[in-house]
N, C-alpha and C positions, 0 to 999 in steps of 0.2 A: 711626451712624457714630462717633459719643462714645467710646460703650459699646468698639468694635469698634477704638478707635485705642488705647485705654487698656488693652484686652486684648495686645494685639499689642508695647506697650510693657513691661510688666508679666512677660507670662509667660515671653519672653527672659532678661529681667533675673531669675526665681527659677531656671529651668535655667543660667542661667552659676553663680551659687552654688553651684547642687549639681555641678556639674562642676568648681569649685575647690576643692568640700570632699571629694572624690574622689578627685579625683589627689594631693591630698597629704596625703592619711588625716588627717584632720582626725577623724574618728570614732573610729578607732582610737588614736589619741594623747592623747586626753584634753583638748581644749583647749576650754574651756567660754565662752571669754570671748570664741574665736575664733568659733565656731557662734552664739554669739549675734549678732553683728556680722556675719554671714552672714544672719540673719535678718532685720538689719533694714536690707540694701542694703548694707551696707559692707564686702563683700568683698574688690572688686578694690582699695578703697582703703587695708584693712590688707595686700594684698599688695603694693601699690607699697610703702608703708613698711619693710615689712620688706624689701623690695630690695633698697631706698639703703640701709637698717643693714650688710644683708651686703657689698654692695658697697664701704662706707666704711670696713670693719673688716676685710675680705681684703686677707692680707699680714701686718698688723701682729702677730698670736700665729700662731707657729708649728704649725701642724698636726699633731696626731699619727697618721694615718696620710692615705695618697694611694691614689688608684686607678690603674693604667697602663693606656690605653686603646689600641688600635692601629686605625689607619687608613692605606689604601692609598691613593696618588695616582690620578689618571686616567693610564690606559697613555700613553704618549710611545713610539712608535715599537715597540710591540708590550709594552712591558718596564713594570711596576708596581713602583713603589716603596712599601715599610709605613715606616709610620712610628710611633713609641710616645710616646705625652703623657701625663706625669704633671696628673691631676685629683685636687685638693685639694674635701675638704666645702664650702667655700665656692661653689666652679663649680661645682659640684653640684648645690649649692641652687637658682643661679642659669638653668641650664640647667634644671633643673623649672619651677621659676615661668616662665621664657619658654614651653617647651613648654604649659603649663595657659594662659598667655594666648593662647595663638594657637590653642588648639583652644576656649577662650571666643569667639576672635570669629572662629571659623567657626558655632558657636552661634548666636551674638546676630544674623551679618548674612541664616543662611537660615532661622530661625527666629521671627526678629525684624523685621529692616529689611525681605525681602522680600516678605512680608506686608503690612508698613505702608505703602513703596511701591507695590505695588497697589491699597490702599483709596485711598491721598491721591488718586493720578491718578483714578480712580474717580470718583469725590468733586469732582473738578477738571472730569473731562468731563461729568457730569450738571448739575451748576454755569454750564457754561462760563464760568470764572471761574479764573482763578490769582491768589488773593493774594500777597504778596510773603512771608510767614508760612508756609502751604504748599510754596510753591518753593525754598524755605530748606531748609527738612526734607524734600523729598524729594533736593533734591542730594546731602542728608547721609546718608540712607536709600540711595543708588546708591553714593556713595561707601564706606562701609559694606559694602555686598553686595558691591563686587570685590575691596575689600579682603582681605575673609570667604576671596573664592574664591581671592584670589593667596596669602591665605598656606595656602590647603587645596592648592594647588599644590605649594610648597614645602618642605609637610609629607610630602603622596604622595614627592617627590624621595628627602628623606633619609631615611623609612621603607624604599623600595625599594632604596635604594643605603644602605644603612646601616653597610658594611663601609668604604666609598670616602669620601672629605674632600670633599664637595660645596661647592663655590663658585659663586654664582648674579652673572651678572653684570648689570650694570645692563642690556643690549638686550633680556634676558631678561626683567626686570621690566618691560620698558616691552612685550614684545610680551605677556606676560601680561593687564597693565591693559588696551591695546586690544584683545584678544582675550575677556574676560571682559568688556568695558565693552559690547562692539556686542551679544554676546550677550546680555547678560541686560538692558539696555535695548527690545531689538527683542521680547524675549520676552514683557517686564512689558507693554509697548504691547498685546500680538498681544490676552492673553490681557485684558487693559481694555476694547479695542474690542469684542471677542467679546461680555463679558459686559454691556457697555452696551447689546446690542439683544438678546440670547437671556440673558435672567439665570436663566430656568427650566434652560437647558440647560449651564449653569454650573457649579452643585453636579455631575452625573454627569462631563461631563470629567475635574474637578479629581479626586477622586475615584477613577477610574480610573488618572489616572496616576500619584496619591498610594500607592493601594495598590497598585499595579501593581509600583513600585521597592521598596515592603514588605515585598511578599512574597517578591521577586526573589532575595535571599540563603535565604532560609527554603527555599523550596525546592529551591534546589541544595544545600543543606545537609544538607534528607531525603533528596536523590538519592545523595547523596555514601554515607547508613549511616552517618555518624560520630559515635561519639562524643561526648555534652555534654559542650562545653567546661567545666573546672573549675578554669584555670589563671589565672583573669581576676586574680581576687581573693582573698584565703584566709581573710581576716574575711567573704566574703560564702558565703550558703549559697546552695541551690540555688535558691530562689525569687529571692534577690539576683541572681543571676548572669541570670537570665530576664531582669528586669528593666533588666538593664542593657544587653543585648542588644537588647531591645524601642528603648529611646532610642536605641543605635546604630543600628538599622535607621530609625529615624524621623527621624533625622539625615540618612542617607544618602537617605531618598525625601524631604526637603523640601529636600537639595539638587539634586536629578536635575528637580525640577519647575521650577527656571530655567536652571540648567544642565550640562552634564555633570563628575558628581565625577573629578576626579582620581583618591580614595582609591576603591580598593572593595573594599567590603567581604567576605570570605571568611571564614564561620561556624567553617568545620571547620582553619580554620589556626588556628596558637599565637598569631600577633600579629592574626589577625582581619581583614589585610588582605592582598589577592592584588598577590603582587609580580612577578607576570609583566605584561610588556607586551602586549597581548591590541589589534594594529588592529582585526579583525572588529569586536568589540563598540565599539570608537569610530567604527567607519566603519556601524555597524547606526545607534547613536543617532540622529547627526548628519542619517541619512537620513532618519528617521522624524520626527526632531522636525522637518526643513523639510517632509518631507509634512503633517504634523501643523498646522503654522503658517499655510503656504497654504492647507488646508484649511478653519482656523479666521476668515483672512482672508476666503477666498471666502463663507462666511456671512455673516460682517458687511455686506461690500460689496453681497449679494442681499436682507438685512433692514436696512441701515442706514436708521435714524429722520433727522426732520428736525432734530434738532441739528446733524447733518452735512451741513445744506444747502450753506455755505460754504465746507467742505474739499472737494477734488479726490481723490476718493476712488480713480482710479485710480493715481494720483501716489504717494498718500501707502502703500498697496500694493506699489510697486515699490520707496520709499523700506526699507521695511520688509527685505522680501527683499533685497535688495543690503547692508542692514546685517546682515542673517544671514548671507549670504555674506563679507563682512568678515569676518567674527569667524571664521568657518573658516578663511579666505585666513591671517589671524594666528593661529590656531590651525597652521594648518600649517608656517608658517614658524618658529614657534618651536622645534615637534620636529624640523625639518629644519635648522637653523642655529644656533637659540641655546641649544638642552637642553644645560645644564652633562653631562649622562652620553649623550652618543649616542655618545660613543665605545663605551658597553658594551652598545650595540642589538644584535639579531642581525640586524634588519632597518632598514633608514629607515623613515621614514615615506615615502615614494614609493613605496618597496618593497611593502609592505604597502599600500598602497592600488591598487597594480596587480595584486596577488592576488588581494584581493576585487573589483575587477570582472573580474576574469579567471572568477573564481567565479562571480559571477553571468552574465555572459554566458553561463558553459558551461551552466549551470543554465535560463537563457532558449531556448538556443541548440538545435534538436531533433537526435534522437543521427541516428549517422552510420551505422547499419545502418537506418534507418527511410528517408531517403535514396534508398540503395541497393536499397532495395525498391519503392521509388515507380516510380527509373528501370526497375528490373527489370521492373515492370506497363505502362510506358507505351511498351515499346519494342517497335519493329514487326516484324511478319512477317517482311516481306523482309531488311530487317537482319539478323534470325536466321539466313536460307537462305544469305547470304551470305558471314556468317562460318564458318558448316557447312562450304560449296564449298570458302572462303579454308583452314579448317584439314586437310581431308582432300589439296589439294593442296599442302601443304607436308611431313602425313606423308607422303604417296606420294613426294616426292623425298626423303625421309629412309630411304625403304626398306621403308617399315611397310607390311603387306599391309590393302587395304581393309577386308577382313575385323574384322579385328582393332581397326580406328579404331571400324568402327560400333559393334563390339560394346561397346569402352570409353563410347565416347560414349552 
C-alpha cells in the first residue's frame, strides 16, 4: 500500500511536467535551466513565477505588435454580434500558462488523485479504521478529481464553441461540482466495495473498461481511413506524434473509468477533439455505467465478508444508486438550464433524450408486418365467409356482375 500510494503520487506529478514542457516547447527553445527544474518537481512553480513577472510588467513597455482576435456573442433574438480584441504578447503568454494549468490538473486529478482515492478508501475498509491523516487526503483527493473534471468541462465548452465569447456562470459551476461530486464519489465507493470481497476479479473489470475507452478512438480512427495526423507538432516526428497520441488516448480511458469525459477525443480531426454534440453516446454511457454499477453492487451484496457485518447492506445499496442518479438529475439540469451555449444546440437535451428512447423502444418494439401476420393466422373461418358475403353484396349494388368479383377475388 506504501509502495502503491507513493506510485500514484509520484507518476502524476512527472506527467504534469512533461505536459508543461509540451505545451510551451520548452524543448524547442532551448531552455536548459527550465528542463532541469522540471526535472526536479519545480515546474509548476517556475510557471506561477513567471506569471506574476508577466502579469506585473503588462502594460508598462509598449508592445510591438498585437494580435486581433474575433469573437461572436451568444445569439439575442436570432441576431449575433462579432466582436474584435486586440491581444497583446503578454495575454498571450498568459492565456497559455492558464490553458497548460488546467489541462495539468485534468492530469494530475484522473491520473493521480483518482487512483489514490481509491487505494486510501481501500485501505480504510480492509482497516475499518479512518484516521484523521487519511480523511484529510482523501477529501483532498475528491476535491482534486471534480476539480480535474469541472475544469475538463470548461475546456470541452470553449474548444467546441471556440468562435463564440463563452461566459460560465456561477449556477453553472455549482451544478457541475454537484453533478461531477455524486458521480465520481458513488463510482469510487461502487468499485471499493467490489474489490474488497472479489479482488481476484478486480484486475479484469478495471482492465476492460481501461482498454475498452483506449481503443475506442483508435478504432474509429481505422474505420474513418484517415490519414496520420502530422499536424500536432512540427519538431515532433512520427514516432513522437504516436506517442503523443498514445497519452492522449490514456487520458481520455482514465477519465471515462470515473466519469464521463466531456472532451472526446477524435483521432482523424485537426484539433483531435469531436465538436459535435452527440446525446446517443451520452445517453449509451450513462446507461451502461448504472447497468455496470448495479451490477457491481449485486456482487458485493451476494459475497459480502463479515467486515460488513454492521453496515445495512441493502440501505447503503440504494444510498449508492440514488447518488448516481443525482448526478444524472444535475447532469441534466445543467445541459438543460445552465449550459452557457444551449442557445447554439440543435437539440435540448430532452430532445435528444426522447429520441433515443424513442430508439430504443422501436428497436424493442416488434415490427408491424410481423403483427399483421400473426392476426392474419389467428383469424377464423367464419369471419372470412362473412366478409366474402359482406363484399360481393356491396359490389352487386354497385353493378358489378358476380362473375367478375369472384374472379378478381
Amino acid at each position: 500500500w506504501q509502495w502503491l500510494t507513493l506510485l500514484f503520487a509520484l507518476l502524476p506529478c512527472a506527467l504534469v511536467q512533461l505536459s508543461l514542457v509540451f505545451i510551451h516547447r520548452d524543448v524547442s527553445r532551448d531552455r536548459p535551466l527550465v528542463l532541469l527544474l522540471h526535472l526536479l518537481q519545480l515546474g509548476p512553480l517556475v510557471r506561477c513565477v513567471e506569471v506574476f513577472y508577466i502579469y506585473f510588467r503588462a502594460g508598462r513597455v509598449e508592445e510591438p505588435y498585437v494580435s486581433i482576435t474575433k469573437k461572436r456573442q451568444m445569439p439575442k433574438d436570432g441576431y449575433s454580434e462579432e466582436i474584435e480584441k486586440e491581444v497583446g504578447q503578454a495575454e498571450g503568454k498568459l492565456c497559455t500558462h492558464r490553458s497548460a494549468f488546467s489541462r495539468a490538473s485534468v492530469i494530475q486529478a484522473f491520473l493521480g488523485s483518482a487512483p489514490q482515492l481509491t487505494l486510501q478508501l481501500y485501505i480504510c475498509v480492509l482497516q475499518q479504521e479512518i484516521t484523521a491523516a487519511r480523511s484529510i487526503f482523501m477529501v483532498l483527493s475528491l476535491l482534486s478529481i471534480v476539480y480535474g473534471a469541472l475544469r475538463c468541462n470548461i475546456l470541452a465548452i470553449k474548444i467546441k464553441y471556440d468562435d463564440y465569447d463563452v461566459s460560465v456562470k456561477p449556477a453553472a459551476y455549482l451544478c457541475i461540482f454537484m453533478w461531477r461530486s455524486f458521480e465520481i464519489a458513488t463510482r469510487v465507493t461502487v468499485l471499493v466495495l467490489f474489490s474488497s470481497v472479489l479482488q481476484i476479479w478486480t484486475l479484469p473489470v478495471v482492465l476492460m473498461n481501461f482498454f475498452g475507452f483506449f481503443f475506442y478512438p483508435w478504432i474509429l480512427f481505422w474505420q474513418s481511413k484517415s490519414p496520420f495526423p502530422e499536424n500536432i507538432e512540427k519538431a515532433l516526428s512520427r514516432v513522437g506524434t504516436t506517442i503523443v497520441l498514445c497519452l492522449l488516448t490514456f487520458l481520455y480511458a482514465g477519465i471515462n473509468m470515473f466519469c464521463w469525459s466531456a472532451v472526446q477525443v477524435k483521432l482523424n480531426d485537426p484539433d483531435l477533439i469531436n465538436k459535435s454534440q452527440n446525446w446517443y453516446r451520452l445517453t449509451v454511457y450513462y446507461m451502461l455505467r448504472f447497468i455496470e454499477n448495479a451490477f457491481l453492487l449485486l456482487m458485493w451484496y451476494i459475497y459480502k465478508t463479515d467486515i460488513y457485518l454492521y453496515v445495512c447492506a441493502p440501505l447503503l445499496v440504494l444510498q449508492l444508486l440514488i447518488g448516481y442518479c443525482m448526478a444524472v438529475l444535475f447532469m441534466l439540469v445543467f445541459y438543460q438550464f445552465c449550459h452557457p451555449c444551449k442557445k447554439l444546440f440543435s437539440s435540448s437535451i430532452s430532445e435528444g433524450l426522447l429520441s433515443c428512447f424513442k430508439f430504443l423502444c422501436f428497436i424493442c418494439k416488434p415490427s408491424k408486418s410481423a403483427i399483421l401476420t400473426d392476426k392474419a393466422e389467428v383469424k377464423s373461418p367464419e369471419n372470412t365467409d362473412e366478409a366474402r358475403s359482406s363484399s360481393k353484396t356491396i359490389d352487386s349494388q354497385k353493378g358489378i356482375p358476380h362473375q367478375s368479383v369472384s374472379s378478381n377475388a
